[in-house]
PyMOL Python script that loads the backbone (N, CA, C, O; Angstrom):
from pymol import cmd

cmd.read_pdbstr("""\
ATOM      1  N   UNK A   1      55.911 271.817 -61.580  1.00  0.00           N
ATOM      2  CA  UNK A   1      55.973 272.003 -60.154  1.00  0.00           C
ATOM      3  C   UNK A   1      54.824 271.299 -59.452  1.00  0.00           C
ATOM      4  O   UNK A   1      55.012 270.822 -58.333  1.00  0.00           O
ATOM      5  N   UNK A   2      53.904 271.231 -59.920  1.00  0.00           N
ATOM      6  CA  UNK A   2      52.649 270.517 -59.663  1.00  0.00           C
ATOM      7  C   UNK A   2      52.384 268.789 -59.992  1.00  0.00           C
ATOM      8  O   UNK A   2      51.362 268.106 -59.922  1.00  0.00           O
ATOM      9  N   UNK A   3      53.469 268.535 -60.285  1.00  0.00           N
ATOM     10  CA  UNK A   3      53.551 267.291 -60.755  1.00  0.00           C
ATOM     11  C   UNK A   3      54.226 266.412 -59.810  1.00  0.00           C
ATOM     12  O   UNK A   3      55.112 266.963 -59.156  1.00  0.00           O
ATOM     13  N   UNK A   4      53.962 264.821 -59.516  1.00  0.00           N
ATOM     14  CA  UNK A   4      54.910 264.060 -58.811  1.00  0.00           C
ATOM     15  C   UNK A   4      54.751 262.720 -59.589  1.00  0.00           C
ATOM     16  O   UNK A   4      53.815 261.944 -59.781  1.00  0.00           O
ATOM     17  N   UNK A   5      56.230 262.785 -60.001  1.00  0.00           N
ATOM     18  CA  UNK A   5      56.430 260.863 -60.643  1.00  0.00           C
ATOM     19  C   UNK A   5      56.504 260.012 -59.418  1.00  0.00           C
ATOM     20  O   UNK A   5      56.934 260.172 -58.276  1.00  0.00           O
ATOM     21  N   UNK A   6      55.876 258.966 -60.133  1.00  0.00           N
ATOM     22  CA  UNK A   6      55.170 257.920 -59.408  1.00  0.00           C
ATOM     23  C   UNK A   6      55.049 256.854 -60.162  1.00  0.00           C
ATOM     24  O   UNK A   6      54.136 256.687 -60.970  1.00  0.00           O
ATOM     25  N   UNK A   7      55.941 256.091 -59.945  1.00  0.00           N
ATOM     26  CA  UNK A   7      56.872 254.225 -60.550  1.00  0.00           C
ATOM     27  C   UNK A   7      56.276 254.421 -61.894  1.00  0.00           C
ATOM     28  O   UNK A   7      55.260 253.767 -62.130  1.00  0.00           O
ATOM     29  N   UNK A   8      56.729 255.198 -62.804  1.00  0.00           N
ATOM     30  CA  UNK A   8      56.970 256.156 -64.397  1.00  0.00           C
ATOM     31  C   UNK A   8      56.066 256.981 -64.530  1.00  0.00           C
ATOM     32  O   UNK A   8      56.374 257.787 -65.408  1.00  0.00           O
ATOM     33  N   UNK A   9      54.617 257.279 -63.875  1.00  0.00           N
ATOM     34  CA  UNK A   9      53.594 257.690 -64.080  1.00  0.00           C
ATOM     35  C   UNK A   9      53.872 258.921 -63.506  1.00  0.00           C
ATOM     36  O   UNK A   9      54.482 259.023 -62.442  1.00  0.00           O
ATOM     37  N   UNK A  10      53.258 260.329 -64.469  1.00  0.00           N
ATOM     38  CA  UNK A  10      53.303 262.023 -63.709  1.00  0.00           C
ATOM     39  C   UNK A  10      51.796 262.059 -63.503  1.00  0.00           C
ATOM     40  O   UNK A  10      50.970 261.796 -64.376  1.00  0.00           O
ATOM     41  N   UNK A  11      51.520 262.430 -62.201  1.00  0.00           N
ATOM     42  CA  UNK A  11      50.242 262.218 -60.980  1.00  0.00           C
ATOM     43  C   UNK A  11      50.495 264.005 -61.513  1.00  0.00           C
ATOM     44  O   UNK A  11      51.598 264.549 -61.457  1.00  0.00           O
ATOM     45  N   UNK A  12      49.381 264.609 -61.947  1.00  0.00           N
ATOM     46  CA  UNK A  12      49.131 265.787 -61.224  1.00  0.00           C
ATOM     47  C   UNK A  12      48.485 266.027 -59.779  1.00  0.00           C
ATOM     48  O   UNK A  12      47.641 265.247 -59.339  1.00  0.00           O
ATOM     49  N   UNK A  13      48.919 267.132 -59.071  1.00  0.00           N
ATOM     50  CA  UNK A  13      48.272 267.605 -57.956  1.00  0.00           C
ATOM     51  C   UNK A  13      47.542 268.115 -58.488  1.00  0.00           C
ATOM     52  O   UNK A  13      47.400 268.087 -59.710  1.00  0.00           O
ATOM     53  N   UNK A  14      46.659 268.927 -57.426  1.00  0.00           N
ATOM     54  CA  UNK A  14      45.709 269.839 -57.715  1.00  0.00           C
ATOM     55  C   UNK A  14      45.918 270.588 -56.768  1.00  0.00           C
ATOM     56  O   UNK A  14      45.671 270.232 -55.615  1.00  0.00           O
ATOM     57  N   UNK A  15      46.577 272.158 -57.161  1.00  0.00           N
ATOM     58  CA  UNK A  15      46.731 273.084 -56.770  1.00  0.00           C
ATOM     59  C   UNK A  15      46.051 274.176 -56.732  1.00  0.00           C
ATOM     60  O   UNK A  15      44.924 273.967 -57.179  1.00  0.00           O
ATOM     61  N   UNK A  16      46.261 275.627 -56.293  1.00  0.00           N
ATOM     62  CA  UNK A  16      45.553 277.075 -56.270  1.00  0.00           C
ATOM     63  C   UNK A  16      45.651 276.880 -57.386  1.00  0.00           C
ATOM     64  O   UNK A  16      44.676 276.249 -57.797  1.00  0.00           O
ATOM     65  N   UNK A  17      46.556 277.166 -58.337  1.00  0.00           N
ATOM     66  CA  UNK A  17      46.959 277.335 -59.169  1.00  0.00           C
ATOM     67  C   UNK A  17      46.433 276.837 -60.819  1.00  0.00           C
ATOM     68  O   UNK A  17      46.575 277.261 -61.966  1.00  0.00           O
ATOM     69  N   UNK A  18      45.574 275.371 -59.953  1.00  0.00           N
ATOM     70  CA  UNK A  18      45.314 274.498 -61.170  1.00  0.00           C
ATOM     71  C   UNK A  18      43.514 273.988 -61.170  1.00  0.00           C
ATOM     72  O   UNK A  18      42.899 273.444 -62.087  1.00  0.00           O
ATOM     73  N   UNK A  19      42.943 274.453 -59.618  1.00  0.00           N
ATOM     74  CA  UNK A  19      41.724 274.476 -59.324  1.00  0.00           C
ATOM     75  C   UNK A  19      41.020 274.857 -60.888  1.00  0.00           C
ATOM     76  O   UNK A  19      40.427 273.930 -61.439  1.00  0.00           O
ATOM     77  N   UNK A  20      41.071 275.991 -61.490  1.00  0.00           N
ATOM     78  CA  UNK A  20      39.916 276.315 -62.510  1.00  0.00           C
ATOM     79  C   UNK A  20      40.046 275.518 -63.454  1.00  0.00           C
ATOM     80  O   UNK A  20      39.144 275.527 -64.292  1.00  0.00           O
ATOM     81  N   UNK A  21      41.209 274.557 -63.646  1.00  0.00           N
ATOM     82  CA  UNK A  21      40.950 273.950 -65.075  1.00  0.00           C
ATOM     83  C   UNK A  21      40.728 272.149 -64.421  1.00  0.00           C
ATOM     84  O   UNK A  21      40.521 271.126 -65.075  1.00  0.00           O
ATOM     85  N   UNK A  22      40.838 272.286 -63.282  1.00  0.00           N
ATOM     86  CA  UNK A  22      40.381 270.491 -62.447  1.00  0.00           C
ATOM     87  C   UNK A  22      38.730 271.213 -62.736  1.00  0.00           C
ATOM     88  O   UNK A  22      38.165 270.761 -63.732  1.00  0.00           O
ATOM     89  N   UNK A  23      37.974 272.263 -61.944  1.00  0.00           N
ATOM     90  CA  UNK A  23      36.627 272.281 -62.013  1.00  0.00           C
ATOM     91  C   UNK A  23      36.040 272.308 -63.587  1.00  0.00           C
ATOM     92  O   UNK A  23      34.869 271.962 -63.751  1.00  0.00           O
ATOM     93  N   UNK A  24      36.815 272.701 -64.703  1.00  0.00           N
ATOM     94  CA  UNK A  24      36.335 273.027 -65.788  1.00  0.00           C
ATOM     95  C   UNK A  24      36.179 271.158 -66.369  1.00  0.00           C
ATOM     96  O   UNK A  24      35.153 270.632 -66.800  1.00  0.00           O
ATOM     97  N   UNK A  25      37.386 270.578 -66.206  1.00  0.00           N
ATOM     98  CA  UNK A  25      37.449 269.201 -66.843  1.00  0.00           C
ATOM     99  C   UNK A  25      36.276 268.383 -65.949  1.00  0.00           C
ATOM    100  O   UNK A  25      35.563 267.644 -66.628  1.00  0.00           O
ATOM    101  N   UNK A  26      35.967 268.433 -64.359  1.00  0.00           N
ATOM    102  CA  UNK A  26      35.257 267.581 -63.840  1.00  0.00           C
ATOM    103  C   UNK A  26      33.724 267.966 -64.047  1.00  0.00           C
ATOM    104  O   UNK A  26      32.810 267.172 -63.823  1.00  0.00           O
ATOM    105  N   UNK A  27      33.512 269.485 -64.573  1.00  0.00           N
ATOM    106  CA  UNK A  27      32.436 269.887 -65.086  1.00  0.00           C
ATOM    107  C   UNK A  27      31.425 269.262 -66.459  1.00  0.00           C
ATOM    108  O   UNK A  27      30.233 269.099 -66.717  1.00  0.00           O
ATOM    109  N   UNK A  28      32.849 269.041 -67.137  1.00  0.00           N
ATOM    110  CA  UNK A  28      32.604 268.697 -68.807  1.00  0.00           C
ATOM    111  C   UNK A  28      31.921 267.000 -68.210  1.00  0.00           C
ATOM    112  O   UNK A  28      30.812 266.473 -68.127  1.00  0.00           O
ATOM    113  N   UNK A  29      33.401 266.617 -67.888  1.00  0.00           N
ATOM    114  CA  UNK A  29      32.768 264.707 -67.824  1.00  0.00           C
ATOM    115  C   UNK A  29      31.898 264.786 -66.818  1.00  0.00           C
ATOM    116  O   UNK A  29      31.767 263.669 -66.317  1.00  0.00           O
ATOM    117  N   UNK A  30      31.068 265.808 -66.150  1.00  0.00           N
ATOM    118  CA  UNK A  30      29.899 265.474 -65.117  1.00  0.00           C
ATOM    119  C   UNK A  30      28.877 265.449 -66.637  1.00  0.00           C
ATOM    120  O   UNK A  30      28.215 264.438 -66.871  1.00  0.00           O
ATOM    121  N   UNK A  31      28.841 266.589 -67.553  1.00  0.00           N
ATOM    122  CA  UNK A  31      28.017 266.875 -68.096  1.00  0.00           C
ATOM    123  C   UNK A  31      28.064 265.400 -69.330  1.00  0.00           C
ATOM    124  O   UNK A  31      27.281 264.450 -69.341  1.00  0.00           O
ATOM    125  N   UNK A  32      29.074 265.610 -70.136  1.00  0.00           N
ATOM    126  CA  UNK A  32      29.070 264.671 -70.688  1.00  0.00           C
ATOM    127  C   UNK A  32      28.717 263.012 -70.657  1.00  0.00           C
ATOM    128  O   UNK A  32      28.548 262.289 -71.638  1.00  0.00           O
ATOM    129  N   UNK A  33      28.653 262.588 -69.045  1.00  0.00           N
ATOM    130  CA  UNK A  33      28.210 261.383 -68.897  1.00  0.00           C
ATOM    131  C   UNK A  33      26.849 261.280 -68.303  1.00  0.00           C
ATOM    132  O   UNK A  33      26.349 260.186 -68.041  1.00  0.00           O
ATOM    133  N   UNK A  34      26.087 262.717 -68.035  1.00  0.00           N
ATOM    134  CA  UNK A  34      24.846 262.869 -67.592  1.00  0.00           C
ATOM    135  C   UNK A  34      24.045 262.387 -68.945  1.00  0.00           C
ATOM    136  O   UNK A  34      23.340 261.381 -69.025  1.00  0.00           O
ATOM    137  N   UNK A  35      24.254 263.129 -69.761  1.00  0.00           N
ATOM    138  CA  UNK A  35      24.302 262.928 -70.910  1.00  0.00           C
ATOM    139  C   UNK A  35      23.787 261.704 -72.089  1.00  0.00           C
ATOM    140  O   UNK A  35      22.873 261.467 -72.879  1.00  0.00           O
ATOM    141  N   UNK A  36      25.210 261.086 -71.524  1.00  0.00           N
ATOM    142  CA  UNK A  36      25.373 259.763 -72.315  1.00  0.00           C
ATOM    143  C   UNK A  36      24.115 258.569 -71.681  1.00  0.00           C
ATOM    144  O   UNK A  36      23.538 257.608 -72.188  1.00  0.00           O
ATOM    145  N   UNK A  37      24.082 259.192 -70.401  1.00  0.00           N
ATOM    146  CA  UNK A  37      23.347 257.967 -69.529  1.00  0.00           C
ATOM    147  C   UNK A  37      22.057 258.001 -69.802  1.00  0.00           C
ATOM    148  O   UNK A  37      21.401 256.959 -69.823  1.00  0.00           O
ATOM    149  N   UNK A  38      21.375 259.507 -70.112  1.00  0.00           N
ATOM    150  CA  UNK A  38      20.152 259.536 -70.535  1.00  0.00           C
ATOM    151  C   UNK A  38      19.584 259.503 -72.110  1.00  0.00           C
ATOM    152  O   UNK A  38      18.439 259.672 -72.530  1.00  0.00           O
ATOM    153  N   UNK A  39      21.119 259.154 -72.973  1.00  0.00           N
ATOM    154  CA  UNK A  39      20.675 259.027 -74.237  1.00  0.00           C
ATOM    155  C   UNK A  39      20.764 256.944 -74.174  1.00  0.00           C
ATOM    156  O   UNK A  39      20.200 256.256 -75.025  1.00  0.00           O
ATOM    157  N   UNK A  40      21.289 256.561 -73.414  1.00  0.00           N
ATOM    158  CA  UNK A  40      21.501 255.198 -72.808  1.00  0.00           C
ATOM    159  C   UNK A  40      19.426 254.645 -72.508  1.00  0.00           C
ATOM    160  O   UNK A  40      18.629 253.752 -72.792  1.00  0.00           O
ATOM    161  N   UNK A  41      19.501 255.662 -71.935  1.00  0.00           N
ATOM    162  CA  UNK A  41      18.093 255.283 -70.860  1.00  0.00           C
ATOM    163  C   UNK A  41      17.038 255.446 -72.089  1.00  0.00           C
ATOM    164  O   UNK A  41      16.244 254.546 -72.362  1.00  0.00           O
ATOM    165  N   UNK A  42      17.094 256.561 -72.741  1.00  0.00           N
ATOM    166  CA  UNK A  42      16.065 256.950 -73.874  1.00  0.00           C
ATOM    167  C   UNK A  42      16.078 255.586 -75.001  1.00  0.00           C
ATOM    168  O   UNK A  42      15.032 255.325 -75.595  1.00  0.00           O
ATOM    169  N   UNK A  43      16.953 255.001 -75.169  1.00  0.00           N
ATOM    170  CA  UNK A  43      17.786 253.663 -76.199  1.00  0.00           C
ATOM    171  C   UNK A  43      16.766 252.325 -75.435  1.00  0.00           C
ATOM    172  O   UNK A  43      15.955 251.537 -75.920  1.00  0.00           O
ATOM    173  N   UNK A  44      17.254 252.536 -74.103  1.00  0.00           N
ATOM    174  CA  UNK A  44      16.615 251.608 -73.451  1.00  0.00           C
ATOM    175  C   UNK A  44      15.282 251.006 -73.450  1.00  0.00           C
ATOM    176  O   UNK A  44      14.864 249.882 -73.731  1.00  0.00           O
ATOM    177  N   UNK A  45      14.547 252.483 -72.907  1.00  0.00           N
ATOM    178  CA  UNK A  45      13.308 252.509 -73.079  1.00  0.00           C
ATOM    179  C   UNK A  45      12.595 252.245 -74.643  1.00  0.00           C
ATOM    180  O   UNK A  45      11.541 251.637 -74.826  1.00  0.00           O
ATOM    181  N   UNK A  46      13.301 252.754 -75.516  1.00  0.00           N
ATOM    182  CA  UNK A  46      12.738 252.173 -77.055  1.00  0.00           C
ATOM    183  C   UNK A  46      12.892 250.965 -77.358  1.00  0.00           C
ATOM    184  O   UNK A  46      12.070 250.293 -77.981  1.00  0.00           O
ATOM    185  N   UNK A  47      13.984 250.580 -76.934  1.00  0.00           N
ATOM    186  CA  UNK A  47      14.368 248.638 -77.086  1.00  0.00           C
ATOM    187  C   UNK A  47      13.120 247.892 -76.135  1.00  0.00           C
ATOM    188  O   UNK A  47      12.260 247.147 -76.604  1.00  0.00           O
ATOM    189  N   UNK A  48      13.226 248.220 -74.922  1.00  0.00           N
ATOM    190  CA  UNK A  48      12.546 247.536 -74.163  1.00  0.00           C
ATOM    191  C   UNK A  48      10.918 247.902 -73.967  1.00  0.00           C
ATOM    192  O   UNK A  48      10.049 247.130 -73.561  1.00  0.00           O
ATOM    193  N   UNK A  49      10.765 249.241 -74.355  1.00  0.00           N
ATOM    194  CA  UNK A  49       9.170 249.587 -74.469  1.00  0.00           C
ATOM    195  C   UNK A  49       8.596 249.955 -73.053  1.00  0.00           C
ATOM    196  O   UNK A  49       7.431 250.343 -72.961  1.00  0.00           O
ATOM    197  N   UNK A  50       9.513 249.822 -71.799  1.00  0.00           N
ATOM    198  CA  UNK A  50       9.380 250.774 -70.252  1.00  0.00           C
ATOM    199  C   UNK A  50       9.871 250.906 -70.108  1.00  0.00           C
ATOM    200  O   UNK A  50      10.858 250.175 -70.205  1.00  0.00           O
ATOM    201  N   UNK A  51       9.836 252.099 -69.652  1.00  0.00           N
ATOM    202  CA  UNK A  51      10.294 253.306 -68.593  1.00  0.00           C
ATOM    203  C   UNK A  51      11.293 252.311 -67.710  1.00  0.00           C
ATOM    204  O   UNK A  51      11.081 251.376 -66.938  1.00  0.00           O
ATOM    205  N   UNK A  52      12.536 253.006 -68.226  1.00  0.00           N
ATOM    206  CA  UNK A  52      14.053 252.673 -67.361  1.00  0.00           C
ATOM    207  C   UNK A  52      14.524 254.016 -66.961  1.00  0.00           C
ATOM    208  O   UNK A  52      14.516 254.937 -67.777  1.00  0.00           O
ATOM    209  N   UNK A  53      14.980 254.191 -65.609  1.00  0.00           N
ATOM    210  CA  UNK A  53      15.466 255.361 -64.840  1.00  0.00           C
ATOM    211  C   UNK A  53      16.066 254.977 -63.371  1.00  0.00           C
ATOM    212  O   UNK A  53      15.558 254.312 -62.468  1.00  0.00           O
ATOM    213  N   UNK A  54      17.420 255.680 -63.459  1.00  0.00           N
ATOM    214  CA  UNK A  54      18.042 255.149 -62.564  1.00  0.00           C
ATOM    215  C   UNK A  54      18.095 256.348 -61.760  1.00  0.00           C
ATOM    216  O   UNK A  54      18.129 256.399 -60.530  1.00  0.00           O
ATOM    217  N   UNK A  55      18.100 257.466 -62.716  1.00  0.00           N
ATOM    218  CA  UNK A  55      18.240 259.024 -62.029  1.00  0.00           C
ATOM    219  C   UNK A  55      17.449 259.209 -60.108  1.00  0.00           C
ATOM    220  O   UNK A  55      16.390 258.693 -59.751  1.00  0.00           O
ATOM    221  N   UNK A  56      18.372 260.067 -59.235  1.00  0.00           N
ATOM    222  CA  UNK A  56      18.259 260.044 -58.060  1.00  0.00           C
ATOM    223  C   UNK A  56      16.565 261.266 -57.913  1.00  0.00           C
ATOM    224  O   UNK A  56      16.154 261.944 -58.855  1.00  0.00           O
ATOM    225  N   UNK A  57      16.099 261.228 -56.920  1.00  0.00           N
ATOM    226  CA  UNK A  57      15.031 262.240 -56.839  1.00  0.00           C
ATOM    227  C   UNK A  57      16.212 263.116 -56.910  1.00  0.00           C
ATOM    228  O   UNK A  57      17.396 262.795 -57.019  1.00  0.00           O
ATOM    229  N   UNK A  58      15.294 265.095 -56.773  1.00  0.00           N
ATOM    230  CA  UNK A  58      16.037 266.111 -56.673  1.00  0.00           C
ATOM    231  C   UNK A  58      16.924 266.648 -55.156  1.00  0.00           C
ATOM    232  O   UNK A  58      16.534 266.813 -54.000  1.00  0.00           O
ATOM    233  N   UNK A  59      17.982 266.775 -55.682  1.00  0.00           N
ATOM    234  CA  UNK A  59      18.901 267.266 -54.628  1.00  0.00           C
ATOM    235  C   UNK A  59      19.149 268.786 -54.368  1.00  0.00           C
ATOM    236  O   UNK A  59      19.834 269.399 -55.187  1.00  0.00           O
ATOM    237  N   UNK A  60      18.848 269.166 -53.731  1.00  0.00           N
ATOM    238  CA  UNK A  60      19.578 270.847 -53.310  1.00  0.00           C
ATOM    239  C   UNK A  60      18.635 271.533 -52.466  1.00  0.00           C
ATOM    240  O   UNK A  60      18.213 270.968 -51.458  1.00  0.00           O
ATOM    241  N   UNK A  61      18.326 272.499 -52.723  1.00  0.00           N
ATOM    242  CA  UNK A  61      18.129 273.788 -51.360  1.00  0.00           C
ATOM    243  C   UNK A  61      17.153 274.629 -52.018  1.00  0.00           C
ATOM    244  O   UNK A  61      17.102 274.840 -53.229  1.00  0.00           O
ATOM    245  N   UNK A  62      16.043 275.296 -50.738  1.00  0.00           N
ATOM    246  CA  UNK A  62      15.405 276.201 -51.448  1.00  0.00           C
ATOM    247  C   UNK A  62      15.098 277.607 -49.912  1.00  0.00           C
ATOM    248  O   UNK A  62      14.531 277.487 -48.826  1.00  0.00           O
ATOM    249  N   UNK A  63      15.751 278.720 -50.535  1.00  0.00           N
ATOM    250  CA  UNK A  63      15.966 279.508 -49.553  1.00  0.00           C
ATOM    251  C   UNK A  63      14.800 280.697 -49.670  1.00  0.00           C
ATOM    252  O   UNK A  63      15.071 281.850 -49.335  1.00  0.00           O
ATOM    253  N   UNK A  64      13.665 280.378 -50.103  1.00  0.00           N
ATOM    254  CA  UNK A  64      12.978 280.919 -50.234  1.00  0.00           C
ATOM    255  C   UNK A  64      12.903 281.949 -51.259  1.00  0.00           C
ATOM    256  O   UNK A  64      11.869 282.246 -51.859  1.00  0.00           O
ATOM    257  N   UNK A  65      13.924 282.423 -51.414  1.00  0.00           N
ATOM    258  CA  UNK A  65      14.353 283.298 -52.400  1.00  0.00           C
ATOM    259  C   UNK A  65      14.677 282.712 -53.704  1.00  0.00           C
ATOM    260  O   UNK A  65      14.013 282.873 -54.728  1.00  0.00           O
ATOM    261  N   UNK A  66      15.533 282.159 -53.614  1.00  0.00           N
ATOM    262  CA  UNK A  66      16.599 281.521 -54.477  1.00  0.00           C
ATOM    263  C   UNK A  66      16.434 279.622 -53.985  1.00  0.00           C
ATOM    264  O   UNK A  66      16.462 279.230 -52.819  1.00  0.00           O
ATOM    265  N   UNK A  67      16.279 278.765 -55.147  1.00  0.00           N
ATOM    266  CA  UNK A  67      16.279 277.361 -55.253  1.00  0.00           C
ATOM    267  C   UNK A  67      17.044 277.278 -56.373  1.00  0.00           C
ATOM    268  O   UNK A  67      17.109 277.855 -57.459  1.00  0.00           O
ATOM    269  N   UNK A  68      17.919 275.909 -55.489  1.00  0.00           N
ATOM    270  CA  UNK A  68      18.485 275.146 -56.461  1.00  0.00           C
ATOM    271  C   UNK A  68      18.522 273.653 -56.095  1.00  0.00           C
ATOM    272  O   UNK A  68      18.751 273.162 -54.989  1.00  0.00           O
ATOM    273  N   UNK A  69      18.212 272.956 -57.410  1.00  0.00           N
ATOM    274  CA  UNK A  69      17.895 271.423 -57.309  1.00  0.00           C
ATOM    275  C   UNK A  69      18.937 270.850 -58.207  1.00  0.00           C
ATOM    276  O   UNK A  69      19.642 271.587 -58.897  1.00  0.00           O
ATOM    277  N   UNK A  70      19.075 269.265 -58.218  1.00  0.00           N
ATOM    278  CA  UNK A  70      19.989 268.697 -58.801  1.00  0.00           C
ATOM    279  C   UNK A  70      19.418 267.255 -59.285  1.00  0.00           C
ATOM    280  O   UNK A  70      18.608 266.627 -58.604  1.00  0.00           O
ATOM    281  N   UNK A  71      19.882 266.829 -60.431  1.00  0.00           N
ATOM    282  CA  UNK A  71      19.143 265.340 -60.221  1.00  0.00           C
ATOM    283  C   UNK A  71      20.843 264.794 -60.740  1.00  0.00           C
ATOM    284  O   UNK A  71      21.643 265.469 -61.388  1.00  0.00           O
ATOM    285  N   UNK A  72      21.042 263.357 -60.206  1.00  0.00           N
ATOM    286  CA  UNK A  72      22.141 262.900 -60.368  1.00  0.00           C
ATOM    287  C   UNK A  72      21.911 261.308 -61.382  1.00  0.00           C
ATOM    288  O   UNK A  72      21.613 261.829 -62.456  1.00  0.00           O
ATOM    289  N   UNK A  73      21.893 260.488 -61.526  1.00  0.00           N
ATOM    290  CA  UNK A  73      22.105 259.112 -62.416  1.00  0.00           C
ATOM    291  C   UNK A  73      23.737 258.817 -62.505  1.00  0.00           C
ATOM    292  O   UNK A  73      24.554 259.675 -62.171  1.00  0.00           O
ATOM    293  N   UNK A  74      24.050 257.735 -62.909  1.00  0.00           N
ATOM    294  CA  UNK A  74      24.879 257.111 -62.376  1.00  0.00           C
ATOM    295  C   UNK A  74      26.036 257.314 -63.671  1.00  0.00           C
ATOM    296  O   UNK A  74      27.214 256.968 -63.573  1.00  0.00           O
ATOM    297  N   UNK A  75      25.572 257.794 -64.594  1.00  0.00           N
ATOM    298  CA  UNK A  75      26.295 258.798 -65.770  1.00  0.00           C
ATOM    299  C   UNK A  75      26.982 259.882 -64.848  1.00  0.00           C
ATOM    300  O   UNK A  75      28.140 260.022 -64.453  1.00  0.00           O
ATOM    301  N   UNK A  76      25.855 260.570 -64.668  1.00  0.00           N
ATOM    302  CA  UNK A  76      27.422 261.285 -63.620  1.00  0.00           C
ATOM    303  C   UNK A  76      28.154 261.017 -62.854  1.00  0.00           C
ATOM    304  O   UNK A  76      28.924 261.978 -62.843  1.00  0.00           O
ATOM    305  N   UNK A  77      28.614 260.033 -61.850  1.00  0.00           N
ATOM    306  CA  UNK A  77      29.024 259.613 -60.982  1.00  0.00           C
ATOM    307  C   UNK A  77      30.475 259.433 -62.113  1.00  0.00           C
ATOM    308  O   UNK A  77      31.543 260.045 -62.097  1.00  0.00           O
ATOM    309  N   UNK A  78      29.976 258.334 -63.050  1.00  0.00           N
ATOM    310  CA  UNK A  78      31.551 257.444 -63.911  1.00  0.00           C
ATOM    311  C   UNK A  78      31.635 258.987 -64.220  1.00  0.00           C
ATOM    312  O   UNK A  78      32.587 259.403 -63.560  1.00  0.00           O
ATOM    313  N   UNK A  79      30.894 260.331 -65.140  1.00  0.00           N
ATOM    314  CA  UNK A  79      31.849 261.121 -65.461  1.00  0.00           C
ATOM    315  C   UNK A  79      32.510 262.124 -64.744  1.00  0.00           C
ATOM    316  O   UNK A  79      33.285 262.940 -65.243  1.00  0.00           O
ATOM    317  N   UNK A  80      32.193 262.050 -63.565  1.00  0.00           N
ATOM    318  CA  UNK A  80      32.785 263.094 -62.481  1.00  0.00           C
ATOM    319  C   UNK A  80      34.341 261.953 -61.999  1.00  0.00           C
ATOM    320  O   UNK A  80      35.432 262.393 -61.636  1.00  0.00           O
ATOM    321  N   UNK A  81      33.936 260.349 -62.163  1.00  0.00           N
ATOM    322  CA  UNK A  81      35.378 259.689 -61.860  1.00  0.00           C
ATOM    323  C   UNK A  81      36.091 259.853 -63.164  1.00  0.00           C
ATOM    324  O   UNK A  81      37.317 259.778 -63.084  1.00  0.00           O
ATOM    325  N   UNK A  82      35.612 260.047 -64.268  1.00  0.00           N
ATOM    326  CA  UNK A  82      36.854 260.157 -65.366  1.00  0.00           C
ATOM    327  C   UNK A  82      37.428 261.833 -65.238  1.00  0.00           C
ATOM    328  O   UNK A  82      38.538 262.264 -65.551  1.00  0.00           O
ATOM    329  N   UNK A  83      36.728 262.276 -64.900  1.00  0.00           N
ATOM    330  CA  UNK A  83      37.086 263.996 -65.103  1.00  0.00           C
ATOM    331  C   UNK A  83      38.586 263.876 -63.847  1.00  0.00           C
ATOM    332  O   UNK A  83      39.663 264.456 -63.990  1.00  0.00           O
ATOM    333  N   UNK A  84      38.179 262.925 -62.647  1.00  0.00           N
ATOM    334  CA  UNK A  84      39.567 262.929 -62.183  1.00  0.00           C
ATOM    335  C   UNK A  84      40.321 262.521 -62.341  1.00  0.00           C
ATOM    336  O   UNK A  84      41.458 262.988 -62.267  1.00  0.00           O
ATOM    337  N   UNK A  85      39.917 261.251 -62.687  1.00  0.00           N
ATOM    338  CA  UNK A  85      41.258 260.507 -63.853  1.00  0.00           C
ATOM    339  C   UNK A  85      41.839 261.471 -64.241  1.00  0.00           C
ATOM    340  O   UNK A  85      42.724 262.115 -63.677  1.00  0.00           O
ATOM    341  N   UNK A  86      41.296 261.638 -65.372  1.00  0.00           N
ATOM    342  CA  UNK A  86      41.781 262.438 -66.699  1.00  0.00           C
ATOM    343  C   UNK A  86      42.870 263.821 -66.060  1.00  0.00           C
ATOM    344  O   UNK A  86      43.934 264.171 -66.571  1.00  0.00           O
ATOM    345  N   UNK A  87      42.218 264.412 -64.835  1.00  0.00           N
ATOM    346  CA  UNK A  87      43.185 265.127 -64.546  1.00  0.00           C
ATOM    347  C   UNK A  87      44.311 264.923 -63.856  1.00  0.00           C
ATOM    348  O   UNK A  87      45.270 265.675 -64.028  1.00  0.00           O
ATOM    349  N   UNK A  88      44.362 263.859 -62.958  1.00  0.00           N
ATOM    350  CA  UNK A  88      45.548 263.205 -62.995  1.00  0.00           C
ATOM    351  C   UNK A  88      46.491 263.063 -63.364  1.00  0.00           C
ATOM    352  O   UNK A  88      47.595 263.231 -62.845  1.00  0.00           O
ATOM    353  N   UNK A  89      45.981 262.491 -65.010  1.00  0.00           N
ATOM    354  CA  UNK A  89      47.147 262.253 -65.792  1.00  0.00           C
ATOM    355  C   UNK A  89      47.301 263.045 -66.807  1.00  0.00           C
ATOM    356  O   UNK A  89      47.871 262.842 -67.879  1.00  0.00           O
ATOM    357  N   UNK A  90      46.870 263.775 -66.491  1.00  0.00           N
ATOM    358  CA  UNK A  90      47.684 265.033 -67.262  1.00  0.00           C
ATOM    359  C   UNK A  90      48.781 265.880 -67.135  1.00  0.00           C
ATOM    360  O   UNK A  90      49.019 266.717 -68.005  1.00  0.00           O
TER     361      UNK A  90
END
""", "prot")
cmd.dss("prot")
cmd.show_as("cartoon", "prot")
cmd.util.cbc("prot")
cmd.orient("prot")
C-alpha cells in the first residue's frame, strides 16, 4: 500500500506507518558512514603524517539545563543519502 511503481522500479513512500523503520535505517547509515569517514581520516593521517579533518565545528543547543551538540563530516552526509536510498528501494 505504501508502495508506487515507477517505469519498473517500487519507490517506497514514507508513511505513519513506516516512519520507525525510515528513522532506524537513516540512523544506522548516519552512524555507519560517520564512522567509515573517521576510520578514512585516521588512514589518512598515518599515510600522510597531518592532521586531515573535514568534520564541521559542534552543532546543537544548550538550555542550560540540558546540552546537546553534534559534530557532522561528510561521512555522514553520503550515509544519511544512502539510508534514503536504501529506503526507497525497498
Amino acid at each position: 500500500m505504501g508502495r508506487v511503481f515507477n517505469e519498473n522500479r517500487i519507490i517506497m513512500k514514507i508513511t505513519k506507518k513506516g516512519i520507525p523503520g525510515f528513522l532506524l535505517l537513516t540512523f544506522l547509515t548516519l552512524f555507519t558512514g560517520t564512522i567509515f569517514w573517521k576510520i578514512l581520516e585516521l588512514i589518512l593521517t598515518s599515510v600522510t603524517g597531518s592532521s586531515v579533518s573535514l568534520t564541521t565545528s559542534p552543532l546543537g543547543f544548550d538550555l542550560g539545563v540540558v546540552a546537546l551538540y553534534f559534530r557532522f563530516n561528510p561521512g555522514s552526509l553520503i550515509g544519511f543519502i544512502a539510508g534514503v536510498v536504501l529506503y526507497k528501494r525497498i
